[in-house]
C-alpha beads as a LAMMPS data file, in Angstrom:
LAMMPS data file: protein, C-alpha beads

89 atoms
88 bonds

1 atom types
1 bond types

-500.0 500.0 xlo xhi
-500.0 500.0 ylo yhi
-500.0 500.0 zlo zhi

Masses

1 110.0

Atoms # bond

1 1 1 201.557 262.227 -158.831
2 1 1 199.754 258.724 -157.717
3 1 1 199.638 258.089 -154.287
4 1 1 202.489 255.480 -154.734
5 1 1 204.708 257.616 -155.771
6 1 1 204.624 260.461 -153.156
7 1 1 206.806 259.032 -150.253
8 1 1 209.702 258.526 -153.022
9 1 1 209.513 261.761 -154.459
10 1 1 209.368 263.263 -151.339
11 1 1 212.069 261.617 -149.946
12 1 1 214.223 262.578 -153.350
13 1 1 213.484 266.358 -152.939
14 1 1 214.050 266.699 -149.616
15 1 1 217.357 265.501 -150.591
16 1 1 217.676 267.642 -152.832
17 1 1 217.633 270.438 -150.482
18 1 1 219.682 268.604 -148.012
19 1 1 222.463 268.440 -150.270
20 1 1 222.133 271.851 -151.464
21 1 1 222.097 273.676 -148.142
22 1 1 224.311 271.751 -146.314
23 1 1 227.869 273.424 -147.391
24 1 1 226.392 276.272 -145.841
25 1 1 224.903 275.213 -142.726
26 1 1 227.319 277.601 -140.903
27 1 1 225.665 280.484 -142.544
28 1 1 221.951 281.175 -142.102
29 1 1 222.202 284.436 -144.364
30 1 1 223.498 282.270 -147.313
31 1 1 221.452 279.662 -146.990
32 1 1 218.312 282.187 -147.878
33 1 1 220.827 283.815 -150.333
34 1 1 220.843 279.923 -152.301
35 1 1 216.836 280.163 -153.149
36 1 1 216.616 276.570 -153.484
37 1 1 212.951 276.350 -151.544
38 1 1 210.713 279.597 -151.574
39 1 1 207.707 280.078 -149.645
40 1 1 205.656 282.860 -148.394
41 1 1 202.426 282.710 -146.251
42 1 1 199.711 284.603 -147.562
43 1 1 197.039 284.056 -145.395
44 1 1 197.046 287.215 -143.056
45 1 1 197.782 289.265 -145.990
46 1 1 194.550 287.430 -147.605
47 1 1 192.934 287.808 -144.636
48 1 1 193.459 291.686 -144.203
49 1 1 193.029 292.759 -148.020
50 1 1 189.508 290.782 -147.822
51 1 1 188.583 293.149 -144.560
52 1 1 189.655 296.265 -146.242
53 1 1 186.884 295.173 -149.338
54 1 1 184.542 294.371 -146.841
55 1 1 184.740 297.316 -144.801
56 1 1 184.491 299.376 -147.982
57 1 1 180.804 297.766 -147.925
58 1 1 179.899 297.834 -144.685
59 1 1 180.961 301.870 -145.046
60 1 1 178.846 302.104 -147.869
61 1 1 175.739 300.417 -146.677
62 1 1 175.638 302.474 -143.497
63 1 1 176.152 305.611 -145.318
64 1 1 179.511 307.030 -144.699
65 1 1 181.181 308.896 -147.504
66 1 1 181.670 307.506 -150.536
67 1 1 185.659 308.856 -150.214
68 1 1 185.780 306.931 -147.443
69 1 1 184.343 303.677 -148.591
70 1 1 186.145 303.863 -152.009
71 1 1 189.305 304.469 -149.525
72 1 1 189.046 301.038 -148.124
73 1 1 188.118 299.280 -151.587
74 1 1 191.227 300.641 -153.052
75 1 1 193.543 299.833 -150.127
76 1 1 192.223 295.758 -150.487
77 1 1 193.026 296.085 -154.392
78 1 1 196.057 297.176 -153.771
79 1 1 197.101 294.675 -151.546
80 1 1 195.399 292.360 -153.349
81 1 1 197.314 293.348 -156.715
82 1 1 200.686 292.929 -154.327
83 1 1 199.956 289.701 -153.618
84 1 1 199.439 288.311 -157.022
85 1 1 202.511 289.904 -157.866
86 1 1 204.645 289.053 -155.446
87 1 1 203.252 285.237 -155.239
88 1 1 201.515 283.972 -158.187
89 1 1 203.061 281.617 -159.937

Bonds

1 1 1 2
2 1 2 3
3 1 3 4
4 1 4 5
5 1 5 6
6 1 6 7
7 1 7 8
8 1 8 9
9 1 9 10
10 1 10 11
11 1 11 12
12 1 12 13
13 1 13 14
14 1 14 15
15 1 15 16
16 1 16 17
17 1 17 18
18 1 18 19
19 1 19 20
20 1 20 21
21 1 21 22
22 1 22 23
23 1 23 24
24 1 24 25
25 1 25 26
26 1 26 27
27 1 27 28
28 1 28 29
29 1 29 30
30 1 30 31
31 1 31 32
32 1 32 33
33 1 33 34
34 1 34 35
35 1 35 36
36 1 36 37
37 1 37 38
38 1 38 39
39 1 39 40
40 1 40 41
41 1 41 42
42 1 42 43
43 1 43 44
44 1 44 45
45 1 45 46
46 1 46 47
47 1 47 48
48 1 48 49
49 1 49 50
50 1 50 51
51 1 51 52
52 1 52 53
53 1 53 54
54 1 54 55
55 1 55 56
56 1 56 57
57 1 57 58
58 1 58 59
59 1 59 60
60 1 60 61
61 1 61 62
62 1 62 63
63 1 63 64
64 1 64 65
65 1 65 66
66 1 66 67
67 1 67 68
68 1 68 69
69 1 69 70
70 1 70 71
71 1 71 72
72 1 72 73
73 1 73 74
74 1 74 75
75 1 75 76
76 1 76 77
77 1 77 78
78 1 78 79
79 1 79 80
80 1 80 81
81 1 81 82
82 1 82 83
83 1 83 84
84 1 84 85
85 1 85 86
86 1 86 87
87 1 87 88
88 1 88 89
């Protein structure tokens, strides 16, 4: 979108949600219920499935059991794996 154009389409979907949540205003569980505007933060999720790979190294490198290394390694896939999932587009 050029830079010219961004305060106008802005301005046009934020009116767009306007209008769409504001019959329901009165309601805060219906207004999720509508699903006009998702978002989910990701970071600390990011965040902690990076630690779990990284503590699988660290556990590795300083000799603890492989069981216990491979532990960690598969807990960050699998919250990695969740994430895509859940938020990739």
């Amino acid at each position: 979108l050029p830079p010219e154009h961004v305060q106008g389409a802005l301005r046009a979907n934020m009116q767009r949600l306007f209008s769409a949540y504001q019959p329901h205003r009165e309601d805060p569980a219906r207004l999720l219920a509508l699903d006009v505007f998702n978002w989910e933060d990701v970071m600390v999720n990011s965040i902690y499935a990076d630690g779990l790979q990284c503590l699988g190294k660290l556990c590795r490198e300083a000799g603890y059991p492989f069981a216990e290394a491979a532990e960690f390694e598969h807990r960050g896939r699998r919250v990695l794996n969740a994430l895509e999932e859940k938020c990739w587009d």
